[in-house]
N, C-alpha and C positions, 0 to 999 in steps of 0.2 A: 538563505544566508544573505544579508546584507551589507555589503562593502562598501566604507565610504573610502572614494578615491585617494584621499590624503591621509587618511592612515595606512592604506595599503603601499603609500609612495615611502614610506620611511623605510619599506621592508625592501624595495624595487624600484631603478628606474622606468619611470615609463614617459617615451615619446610618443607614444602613438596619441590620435586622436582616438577620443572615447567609443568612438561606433568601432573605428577597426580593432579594439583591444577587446569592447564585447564581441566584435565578430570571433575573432579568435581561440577565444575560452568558448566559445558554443560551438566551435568546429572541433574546440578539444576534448571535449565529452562534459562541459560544465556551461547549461545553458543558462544565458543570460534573458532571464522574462524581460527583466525592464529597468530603463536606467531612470531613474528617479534624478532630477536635479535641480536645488535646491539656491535659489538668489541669484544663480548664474546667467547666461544666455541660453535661451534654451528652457528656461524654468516656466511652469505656469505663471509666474508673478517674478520676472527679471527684475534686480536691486539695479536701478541707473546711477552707476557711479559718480555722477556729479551731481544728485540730490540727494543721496541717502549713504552719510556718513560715520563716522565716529564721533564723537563729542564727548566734552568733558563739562560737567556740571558745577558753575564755579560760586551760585549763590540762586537759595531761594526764597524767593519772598510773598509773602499775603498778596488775596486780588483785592485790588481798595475795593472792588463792587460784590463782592464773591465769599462766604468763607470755603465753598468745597472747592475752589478755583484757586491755586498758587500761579506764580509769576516765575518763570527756570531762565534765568540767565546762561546762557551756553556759548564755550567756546567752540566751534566746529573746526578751527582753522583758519578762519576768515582773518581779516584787519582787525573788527571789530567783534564785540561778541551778540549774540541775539536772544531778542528774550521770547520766548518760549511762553503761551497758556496752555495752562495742563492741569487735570484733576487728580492724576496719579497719584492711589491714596499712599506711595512708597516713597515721596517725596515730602510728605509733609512732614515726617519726623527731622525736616533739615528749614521748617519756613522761622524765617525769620531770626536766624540763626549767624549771621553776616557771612563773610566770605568761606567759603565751607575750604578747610587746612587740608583735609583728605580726597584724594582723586574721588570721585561719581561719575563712572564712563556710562555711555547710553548710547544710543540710535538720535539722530538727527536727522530729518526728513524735512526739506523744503519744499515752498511752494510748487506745484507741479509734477512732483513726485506721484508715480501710481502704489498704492496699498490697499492692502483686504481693510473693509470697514468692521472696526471693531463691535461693531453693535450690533450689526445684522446678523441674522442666521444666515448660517451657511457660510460659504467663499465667496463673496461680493469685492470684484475691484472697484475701486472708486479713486480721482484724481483729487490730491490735496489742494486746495482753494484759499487764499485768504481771505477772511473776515474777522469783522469785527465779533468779540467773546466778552459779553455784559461789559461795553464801555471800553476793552482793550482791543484793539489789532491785533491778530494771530496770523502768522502768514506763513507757520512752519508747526512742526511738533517732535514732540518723541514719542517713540514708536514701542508699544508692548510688543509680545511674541505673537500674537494671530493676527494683528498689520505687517506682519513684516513672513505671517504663513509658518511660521516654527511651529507652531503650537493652537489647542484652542483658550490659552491663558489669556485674558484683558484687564486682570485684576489689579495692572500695575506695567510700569514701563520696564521695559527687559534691562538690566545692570549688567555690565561686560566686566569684565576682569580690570584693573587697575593699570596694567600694563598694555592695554589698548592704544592704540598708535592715534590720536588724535587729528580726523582730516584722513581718514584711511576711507577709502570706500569698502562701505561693509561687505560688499559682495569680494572685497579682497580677505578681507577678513573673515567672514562667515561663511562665503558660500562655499556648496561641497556639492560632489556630484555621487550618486549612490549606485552602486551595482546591485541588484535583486539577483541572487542565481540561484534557478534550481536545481539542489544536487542529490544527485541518486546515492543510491547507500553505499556504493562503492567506491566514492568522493567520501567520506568519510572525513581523510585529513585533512580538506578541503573545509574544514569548519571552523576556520581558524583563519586572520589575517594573515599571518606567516603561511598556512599550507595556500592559501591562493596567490601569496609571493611567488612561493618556488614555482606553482604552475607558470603563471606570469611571466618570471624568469626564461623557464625552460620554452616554452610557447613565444617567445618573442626574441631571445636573445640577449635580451638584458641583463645587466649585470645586478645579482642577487648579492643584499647584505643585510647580515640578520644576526645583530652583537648579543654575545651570550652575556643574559642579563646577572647581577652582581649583585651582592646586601653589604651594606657596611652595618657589621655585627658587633656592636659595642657591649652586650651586656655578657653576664656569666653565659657558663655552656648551660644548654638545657639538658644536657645527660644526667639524671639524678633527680633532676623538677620535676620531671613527667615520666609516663610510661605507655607503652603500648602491647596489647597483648593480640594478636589474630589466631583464633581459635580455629577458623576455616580457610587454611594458606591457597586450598584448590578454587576458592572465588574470589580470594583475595589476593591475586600475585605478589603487590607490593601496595605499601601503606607507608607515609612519610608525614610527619610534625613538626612544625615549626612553631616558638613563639613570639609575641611582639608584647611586650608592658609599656606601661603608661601611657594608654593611647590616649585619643581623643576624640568621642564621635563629634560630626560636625557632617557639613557636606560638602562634599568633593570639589576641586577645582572645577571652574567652569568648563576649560577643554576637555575635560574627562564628560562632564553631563553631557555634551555638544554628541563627542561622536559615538555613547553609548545610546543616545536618543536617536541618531541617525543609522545605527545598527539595530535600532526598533526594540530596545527596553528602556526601563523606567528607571532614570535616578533614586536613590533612598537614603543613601549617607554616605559616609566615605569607606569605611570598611565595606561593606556590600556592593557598592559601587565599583574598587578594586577587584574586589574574587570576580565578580562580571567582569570587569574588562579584562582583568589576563586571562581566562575563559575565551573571551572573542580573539584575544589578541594570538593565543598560545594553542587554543582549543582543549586545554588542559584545565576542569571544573576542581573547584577547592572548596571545602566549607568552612565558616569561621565560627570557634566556641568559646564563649564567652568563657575561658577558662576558669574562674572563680567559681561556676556554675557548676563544675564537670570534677565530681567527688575523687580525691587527692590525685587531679591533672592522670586520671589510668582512665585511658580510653582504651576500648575494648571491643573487638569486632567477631561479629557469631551470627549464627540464625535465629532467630524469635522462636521464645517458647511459647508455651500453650498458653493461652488465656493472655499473654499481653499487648495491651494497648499504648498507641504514642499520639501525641497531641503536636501535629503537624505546624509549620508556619503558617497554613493558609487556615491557621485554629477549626482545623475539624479534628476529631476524637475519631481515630483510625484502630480499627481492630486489624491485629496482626496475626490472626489465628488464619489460617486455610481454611476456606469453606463459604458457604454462598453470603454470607454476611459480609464478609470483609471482599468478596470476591478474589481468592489470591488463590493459587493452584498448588503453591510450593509455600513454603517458608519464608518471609523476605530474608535478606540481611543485613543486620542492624548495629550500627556503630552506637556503644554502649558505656557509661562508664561501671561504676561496681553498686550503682544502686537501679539502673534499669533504662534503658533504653533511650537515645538521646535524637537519631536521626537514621531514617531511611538511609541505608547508603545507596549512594548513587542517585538519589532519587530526589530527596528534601529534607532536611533540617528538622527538630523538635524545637519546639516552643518552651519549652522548659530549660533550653541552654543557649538562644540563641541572643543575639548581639542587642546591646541596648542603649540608651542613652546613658546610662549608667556603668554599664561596661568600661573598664580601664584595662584590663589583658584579655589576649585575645590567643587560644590556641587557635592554630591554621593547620588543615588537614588537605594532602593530597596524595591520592590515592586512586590504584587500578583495579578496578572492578570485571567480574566473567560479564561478557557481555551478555548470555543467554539469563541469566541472572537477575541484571538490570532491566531485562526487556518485559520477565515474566512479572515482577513487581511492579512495575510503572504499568503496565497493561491491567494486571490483577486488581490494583488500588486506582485505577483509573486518574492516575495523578503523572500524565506526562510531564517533562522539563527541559531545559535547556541542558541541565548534567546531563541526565538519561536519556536524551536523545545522543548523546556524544557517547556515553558509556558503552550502549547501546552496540553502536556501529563500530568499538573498538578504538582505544587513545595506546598512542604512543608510550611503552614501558619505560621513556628515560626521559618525559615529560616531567613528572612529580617536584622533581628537583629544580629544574629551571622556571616551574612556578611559580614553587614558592620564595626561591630567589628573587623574580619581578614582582610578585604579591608584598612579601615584607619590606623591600625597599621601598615600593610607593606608600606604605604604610608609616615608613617611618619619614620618608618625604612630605607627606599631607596629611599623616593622623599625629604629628608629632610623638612616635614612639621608638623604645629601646628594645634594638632587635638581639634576642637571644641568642647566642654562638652555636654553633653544632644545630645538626640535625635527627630526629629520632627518623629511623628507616632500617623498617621491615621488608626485606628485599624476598620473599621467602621461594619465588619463581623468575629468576632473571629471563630476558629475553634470550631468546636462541638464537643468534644471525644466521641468515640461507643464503649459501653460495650457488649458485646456477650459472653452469658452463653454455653459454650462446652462440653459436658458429654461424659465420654469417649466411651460408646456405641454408639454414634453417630459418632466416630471417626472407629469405628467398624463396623458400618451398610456400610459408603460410603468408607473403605478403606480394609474391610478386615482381617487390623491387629489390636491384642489385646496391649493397649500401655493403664498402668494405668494414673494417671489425675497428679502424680506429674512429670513422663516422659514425658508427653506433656507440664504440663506448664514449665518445661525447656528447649524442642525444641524450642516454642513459645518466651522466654524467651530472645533467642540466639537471636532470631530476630530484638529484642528491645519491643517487647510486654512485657505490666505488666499483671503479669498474679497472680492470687488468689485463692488457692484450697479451694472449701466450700464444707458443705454438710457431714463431714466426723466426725464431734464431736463424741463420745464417751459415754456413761454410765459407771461409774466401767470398769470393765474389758471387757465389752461388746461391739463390734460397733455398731451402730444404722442399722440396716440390711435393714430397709427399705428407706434409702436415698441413693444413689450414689455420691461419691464424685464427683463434676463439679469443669472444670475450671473456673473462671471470669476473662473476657480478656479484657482489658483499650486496647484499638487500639491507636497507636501513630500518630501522625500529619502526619507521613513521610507516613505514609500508607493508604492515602483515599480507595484506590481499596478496601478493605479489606472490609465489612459491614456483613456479615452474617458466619453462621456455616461453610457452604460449602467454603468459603476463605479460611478458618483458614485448614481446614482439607486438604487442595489444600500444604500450607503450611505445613503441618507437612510430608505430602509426597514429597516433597522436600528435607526435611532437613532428613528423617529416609534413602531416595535412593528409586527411582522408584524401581530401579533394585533388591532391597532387599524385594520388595514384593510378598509374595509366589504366586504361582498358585493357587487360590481354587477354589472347587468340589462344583458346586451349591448343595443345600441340598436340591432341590426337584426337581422335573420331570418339564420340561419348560413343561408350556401348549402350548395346541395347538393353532399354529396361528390365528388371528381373520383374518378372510377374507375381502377383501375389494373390492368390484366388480370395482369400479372405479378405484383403483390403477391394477386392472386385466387385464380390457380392456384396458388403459394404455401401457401395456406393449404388450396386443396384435397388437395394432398400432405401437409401437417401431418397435417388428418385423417382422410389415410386410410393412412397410417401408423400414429397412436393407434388407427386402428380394427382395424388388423394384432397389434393386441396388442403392440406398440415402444413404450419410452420414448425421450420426446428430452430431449439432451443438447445442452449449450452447451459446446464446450471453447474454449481460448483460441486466436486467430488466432496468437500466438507461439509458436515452439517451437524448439527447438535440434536440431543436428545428431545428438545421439547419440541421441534420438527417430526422427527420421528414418531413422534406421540402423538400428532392431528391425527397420521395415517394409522399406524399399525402399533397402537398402547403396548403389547405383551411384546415386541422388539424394543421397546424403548429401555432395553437394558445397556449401558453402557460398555460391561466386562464379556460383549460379547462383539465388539467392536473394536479395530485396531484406533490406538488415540497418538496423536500427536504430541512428542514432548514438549513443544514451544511450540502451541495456536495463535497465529497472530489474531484473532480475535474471538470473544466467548461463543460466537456464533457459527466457527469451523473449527470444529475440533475430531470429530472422531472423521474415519472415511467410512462411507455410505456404503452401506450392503443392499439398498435396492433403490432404482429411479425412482420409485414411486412416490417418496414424501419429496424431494425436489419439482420433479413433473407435477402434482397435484399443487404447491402450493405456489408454481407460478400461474398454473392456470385459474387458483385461486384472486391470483394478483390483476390476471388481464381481466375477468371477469367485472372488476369494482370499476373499468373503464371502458368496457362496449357487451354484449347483451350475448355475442360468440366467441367462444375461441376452440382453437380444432389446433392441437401442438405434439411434437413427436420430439424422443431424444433419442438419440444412441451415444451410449457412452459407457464405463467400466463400469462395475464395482467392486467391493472389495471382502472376499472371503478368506477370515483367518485359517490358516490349516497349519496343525501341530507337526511339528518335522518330529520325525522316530527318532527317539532317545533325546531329544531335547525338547522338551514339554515345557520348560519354562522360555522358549522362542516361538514365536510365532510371527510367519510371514503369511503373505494372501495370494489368493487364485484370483485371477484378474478378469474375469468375463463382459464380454462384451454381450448390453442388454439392449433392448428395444424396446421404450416407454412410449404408449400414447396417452392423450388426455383430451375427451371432447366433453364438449357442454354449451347447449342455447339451444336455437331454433335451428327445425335441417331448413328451413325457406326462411328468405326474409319479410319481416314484414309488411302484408299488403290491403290496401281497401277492400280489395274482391272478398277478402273472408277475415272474420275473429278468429278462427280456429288455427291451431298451429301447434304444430310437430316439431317434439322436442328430442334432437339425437337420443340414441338408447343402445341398449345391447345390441344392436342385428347391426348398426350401423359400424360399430367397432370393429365385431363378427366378419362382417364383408371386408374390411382392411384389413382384418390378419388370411380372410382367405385369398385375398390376392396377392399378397405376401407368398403362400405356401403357392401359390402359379408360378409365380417370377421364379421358385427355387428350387420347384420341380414336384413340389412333397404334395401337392394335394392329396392325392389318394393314399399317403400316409399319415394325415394330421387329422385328426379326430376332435370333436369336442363332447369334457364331459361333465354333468353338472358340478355347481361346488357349491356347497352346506355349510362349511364351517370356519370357513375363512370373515374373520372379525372386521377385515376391509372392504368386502362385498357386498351387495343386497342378496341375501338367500333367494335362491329361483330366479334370479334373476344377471347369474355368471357362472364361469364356467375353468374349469382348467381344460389347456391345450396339452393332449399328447401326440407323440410323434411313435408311429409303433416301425422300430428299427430293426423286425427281422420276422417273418414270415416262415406257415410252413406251407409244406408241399403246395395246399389245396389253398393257398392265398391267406391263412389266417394269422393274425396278429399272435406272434408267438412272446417274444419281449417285445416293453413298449416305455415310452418314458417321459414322465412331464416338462414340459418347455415351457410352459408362461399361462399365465394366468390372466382372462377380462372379464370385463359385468361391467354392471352399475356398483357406484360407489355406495358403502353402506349409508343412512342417512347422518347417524351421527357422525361420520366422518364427515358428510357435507355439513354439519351444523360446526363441527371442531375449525374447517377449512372457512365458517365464515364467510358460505354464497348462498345465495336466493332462488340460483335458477331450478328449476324440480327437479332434475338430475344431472350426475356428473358420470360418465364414462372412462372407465382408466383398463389398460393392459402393458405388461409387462413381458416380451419374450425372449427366451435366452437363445441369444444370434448365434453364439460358438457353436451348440450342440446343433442348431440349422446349418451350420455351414459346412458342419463336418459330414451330413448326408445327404447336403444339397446335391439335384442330379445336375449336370452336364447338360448344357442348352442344346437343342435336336434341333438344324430347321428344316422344313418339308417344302418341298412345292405346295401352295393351294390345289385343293382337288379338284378338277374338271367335272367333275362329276356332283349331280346335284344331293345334297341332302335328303333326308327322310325323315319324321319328325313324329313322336307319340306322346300321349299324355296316359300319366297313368296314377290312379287315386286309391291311395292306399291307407287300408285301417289297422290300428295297432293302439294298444295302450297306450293308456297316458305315463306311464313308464318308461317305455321306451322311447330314446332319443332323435331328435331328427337326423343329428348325427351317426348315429346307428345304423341307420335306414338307409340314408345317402351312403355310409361306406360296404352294405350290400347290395345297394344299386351299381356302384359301380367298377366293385369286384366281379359282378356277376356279368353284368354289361361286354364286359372286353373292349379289344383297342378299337372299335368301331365307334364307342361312346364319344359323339364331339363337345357335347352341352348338357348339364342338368341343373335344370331353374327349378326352382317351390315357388309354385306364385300360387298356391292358396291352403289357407286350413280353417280347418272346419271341426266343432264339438257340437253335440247335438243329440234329438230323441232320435235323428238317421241313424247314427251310428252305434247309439249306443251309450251306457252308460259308462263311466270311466275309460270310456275311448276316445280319438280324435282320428279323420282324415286331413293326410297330407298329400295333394294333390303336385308332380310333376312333371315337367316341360323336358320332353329329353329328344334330344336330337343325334341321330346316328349320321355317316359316312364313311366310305372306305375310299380308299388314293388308289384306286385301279380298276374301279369298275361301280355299276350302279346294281346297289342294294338291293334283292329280290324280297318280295312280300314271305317268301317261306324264309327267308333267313332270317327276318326281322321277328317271325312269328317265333322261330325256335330261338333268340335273344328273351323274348319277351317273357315265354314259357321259364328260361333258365331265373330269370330274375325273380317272376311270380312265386317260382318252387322254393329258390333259394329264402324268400322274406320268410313263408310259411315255416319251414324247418329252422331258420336261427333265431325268426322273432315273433313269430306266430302272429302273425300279420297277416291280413286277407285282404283282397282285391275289392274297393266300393263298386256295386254294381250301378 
């Protein structure tokens, strides 16, 4: 939002200097990026008030040496008057014409004077020089709008208004200083010259005036000319009409272009020009229709039917159907007369009713829009505005009126037209005022500081809150000791945000200064944290993840279908997904039911800028579950997952070798088995191959089970899947759009680990030395190595310290459709040293046990 200072002074005194009144609105929750300032001191390009004046043009004439060259005789002020060479092709319609009978105000710039050169690219200062111009002395000039930095206009010397002060220095005259502020969405009324008044006001102390603007309505009533029908009152609270006849387009006074271009829009005419500035001024949007245009003055407001289309101001052919064409999720809605659609509401205008040079009445529409409404059609048609961003964030319900009030009067001030009596207004949802009882210990409990109840209700006050001290009556000379005086706070129209205590308190720290709030000494001992084992182990996965050498990544809980489709095509069903009724963009819409298309397709993203990436998430996702007896609600299970994603080289590149090893399954494999150490479960997580999963490379991944309950003799009695790794299938890496020859991805559900995570044991180191065997074992290619390792070390017992695979082997040794898998297994016990017959009856137990559950023999 950009505020030029001197409009915002009509609404508010302000003495401050400019830096402390920006400081002040940016400690008030409205930061000021940057103060732009314009001809003043302080400006890129300062106007020196005694070279760069006003002037009035009182004759001009032919250059004897020249015909593109005139001669401008100028009064500046001086004794006498000076004469001026100039090409300015906007003068010549006056050469030779003798003493011109009509004011022509200008820019006057003498010798010495610094100005942007108008020829050069860019912003070039340059000092004005006198010389000779073909045969005449020139020792001054007048100045277009990009010498003097307004503009990049050189087409012609800038024309001031008639009533220009002659001998004025322009910097009293033109310069302005501009406020840039950015405002969060809860600044809202804050869009408006008036809502940065009242802050202003309330922030400083200054005295707020802000005249409730007026129409002098000379013509018939309009009740009976026109009509209004709102077919959908729940998006349309209220709707108001006004007319103006016999207007006149033209363009605007000058001080209207001046500080609608220093609030950073475009001049157009004067009716457009108006709906913009009371817009800025009010923060209240209007649209104007060419009433002649608009079939028997019945405007009409509904939702778009099927199949029709409107031809927008910015003349694109807009389909108004929902659906990937016109991109819109709902319905728009659309201000219509009774032959078919005329303007977006909220949004933009139709071209087939809108203002012309031809235009002589002018219906004026102002109107309150649902904001959820206006956000999904501006977003849907990808046509944001100045309306819709206002509509958007929520306008003031008793705005309409005082609009179009300030709308028509300047209409019939500068378009010379006759303002119709009466107004049409469809009130169909009045505002509802909030009263909120504020006690100043409550202003105490959530701020800290001690502010009695008539202090607040005049911070409050300041804001435009009515505010009412009760509670505090009297007996005789006595107070009533058991009542607290409260405030009673009327909430104003202008301030929907506002509903409860914690608002108002939000406000009073605003307006008292964050910054003025002391430091306090809590007045008791913090208890002691409440423990939380799942936010523990949490954090023990975090680092031992980072300590895996993973970055973690935060991707967003939203995401769309066509995401979903790189990874896992046959989930890319939407109605199996909770969706958001208002997505603020087409790209987060539904919530994610697995890491795995966010995780792959940032690793996708690191990939196209270095040769590795190695990234992990933990985060929710979102499973709908049908509540009993209500099938048409659906809320979700919230699990917490843990995504990994690798892909590149496991070395970096070196001279010693071409050859190079490219992460793979066993690498993943190893960080989910250190995973199940840190959380106690090795000896209960299993891995078992996966076939049929559309995300994976066959044979080449695997689903992780956790078996959760055992019988007598150790066996896996129930068991249950927790997460699924491999390699990524290939077309998934072709969908994902990377080069490297494989991608790595696992998924494990953290909740169901943490609910049988064991309990951390620590031991003393044993004194006693290790004992250590190797043992090579054959089995089908069938059977799993995970198989094998969980009757190693069921069979094993608690003596087992270590069991490594460091080799395998296929071959004519073995056998056909067989493979040896050869292991490193290290025993100890914490009381004594291991005798050769105990390790021998371990060894026996294991060998017998592979034979009977996997028919597995010993490689001799």
């Amino acid at each position: 939002m950009r505020v030029p200072l001197s409009w915002l002074r009509e609404f508010v005194t302000i003495d401050l200097p400019v830096e402390e009144l920006a400081r002040r609105l940016t400690f008030g929750g409205m930061e000021v990026a940057q103060i732009h300032r314009i001809g003043v001191e302080g400006a890129p390009l300062p106007w020196d008030p005694e070279l760069i004046v006003v002037a009035n043009v009182l004759e001009v004439r032919s250059h004897p040496n020249a015909d593109r060259l005139v001669l401008a005789d100028v009064d500046y002020g001086a004794a006498q008057p000076h004469t001026v060479v100039t090409g300015a092709p906007n003068l010549f319609q006056y050469r030779d014409q003798g003493r011109l009978t009509h004011p022509l105000k200008a820019v006057f710039a003498r010798e010495g004077a610094q100005l942007y050169d108008g020829h050069a690219e860019g912003w070039v200062i340059t000092k004005l020089k006198g010389r000779p111009v073909r045969g005449v002395m020139s020792d001054a000039m007048l100045c277009s709008e990009k010498e003097l930095g307004l503009s990049e206009d050189h087409e012609g010397i800038l024309i001031l208004p008639d009533d220009a002060p002659v001998g004025m220095p322009l910097r009293d005259y033109l310069g302005e200083v501009v406020l840039e502020i950015d405002l969060t969405p809860n600044f809202a009324r804050c869009l408006s010259i008036v809502g940065v008044a009242r802050e202003v006001a309330a922030l400083t102390g200054a005295p707020l005036h802000i005249p409730e603007p007026q129409v002098e309505a000379t013509g018939p009533s309009l009740i009976g000319r026109a009509a209004v029908t709102v077919l959908t009152p729940d998006l349309c609270p209220r709707f108001m009409v006004g007319l103006a006849e016999g207007v006149k387009i033209g363009p605007s006074p000058f001080w209207m272009q001046r500080r609608l271009i220093n609030a950073g829009m475009r001049p157009i005419n004067n009716i457009v020009d108006i709906s913009n500035y009371v817009m800025l001024e009010w923060g209240q949007p209007t649209h104007a229709f060419d009433a002649d245009r608009v079939a028997n003055r019945h405007l009409i407001v509904r939702l778009a039917q099927p199949g029709e289309r409107l031809t927008t101001l910015d003349n694109r052919d807009r389909d108004l159907t929902p659906g990937d064409e016109s991109g819109l999720t709902h319905p728009p809605l659309l201000v219509c007369d009774e032959t078919g659609p005329l303007a977006v509401a909220g949004v933009m205008g139709g071209a087939s009713s809108e203002v012309s040079e031809a235009t002589t009445n002018v219906l004026l529409e102002a109107a309150i829009w649902e904001p959820v409404q206006i956000r999904r059609t501006a977003r849907g048609l990808k046509l944001p505005s100045e309306a819709s961003r206002r509509f958007e964030r929520g306008v003031d319900y008793e705005l309409p009126p005082i609009a179009l009030r300030r709308c028509l009067e300047l209409m019939r001030l500068y378009a010379g037209a006759t303002i119709a009596a009466d107004f049409i207004d469809v009130y169909s949802r009045p505002w509802q005022s909030v009263t909120i009882d504020l006690p100043p210990s409550e202003v105490r409990r959530l701020l800290g500081i001690h502010l009695d109840s008539h202090t607040i209700a005049d911070m409050l006050s300041r804001l435009g809150f009515e505010c009412t001290v009760v509670g505090s009556a009297t007996v005789g000379d006595f107070a009533m000791l058991a009542v607290e005086p409260t405030v009673r706070v009327k909430v104003p129209s202008f301030r929907q945000d506002v509903t409860m205590t914690a608002d108002l308190c939000e406000e009073i720290a605003r307006i008292y200064g964050y910054d003025r709030i002391p430091d306090t000494r809590l007045a008791d001992e913090l208890p002691p944290p409440a423990t939380q084992r799942a936010i523990e182990l949490e954090e023990q996965v975090r680092d031992l993840m980072a300590g895996a050498g993973l970055t973690e990544l935060i991707t967003y809980s939203l995401i769309d279908m066509e995401l979903v489709a790189r990874v896992h095509p046959s989930e890319a069903i939407a109605d199996r997904y909770l969706k958001l009724s208002n997505p603020s963009t087409p790209e987060h819409v539904y919530l994610r039911r697995s890491l795995l298309p966010s995780i792959a397709a940032a690793l996708a993203m690191n990939l196209r800028e270095r040769e590795r990436s190695t990234v992990f998430e933990i985060g929710r996702v979102y499973l709908p579950l049908a509540q009993p007896g209500q099938d048409d609600r659906w809320l979700p299970d919230e699990p917490r997952r843990l995504a990994i994603a690798l892909a590149g080289p496991r070395q970096p590149e070196s001279w010693l070798s071409t050859d190079r090893d490219w992460l793979d399954f066993y690498d993943v494999k190893g960080i989910v088995e250190l995973l199940g150490e840190r959380l106690g479960l090795s000896d209960r997580l299993s891995f078992v191959p996966l076939t049929d999963d559309e995300r994976f490379h066959p044979g080449r991944s695997a689903t992780l089970v956790l078996t959760t309950q055992r019988d007598g003799r150790g066996r896996a009695v129930e068991q249950q899947v927790v997460g699924v790794l491999g390699e990524a299938h290939p077309q998934v890496r072709a969908r994902l759009e990377v080069t490297v020859p494989r991608i790595v991805l696992a998924e494990i559900d953290l909740e169901t680990l943490f609910v049988h995570a064991g309990q951390a044991v620590y031991r003393p180191i044993s004194r006693f030395p290790a004992s250590t065997q190797d043992l090579s074992i054959v089995a089908d290619e069938t059977v799993t190595e995970a198989q094998i390792r969980s009757v190693i070390q069921r069979s094993a017992g608690e003596y087992l310290e270590s069991l490594v695979l460091f080799d395998r082997y296929s071959g004519p040794q073995v056998g056909e459709g067989k493979r040896s898998l050869t292991y490193h297994l290290t025993f100890r016990a914490p009381d004594r040293t291991l005798l050769d017959e105990t390790l021998a009856k371990i060894r026996k137990k294991i060998i017998s046990s592979l034979e009977r559950e996997l028919g597995a023999t010993i490689r001799s």
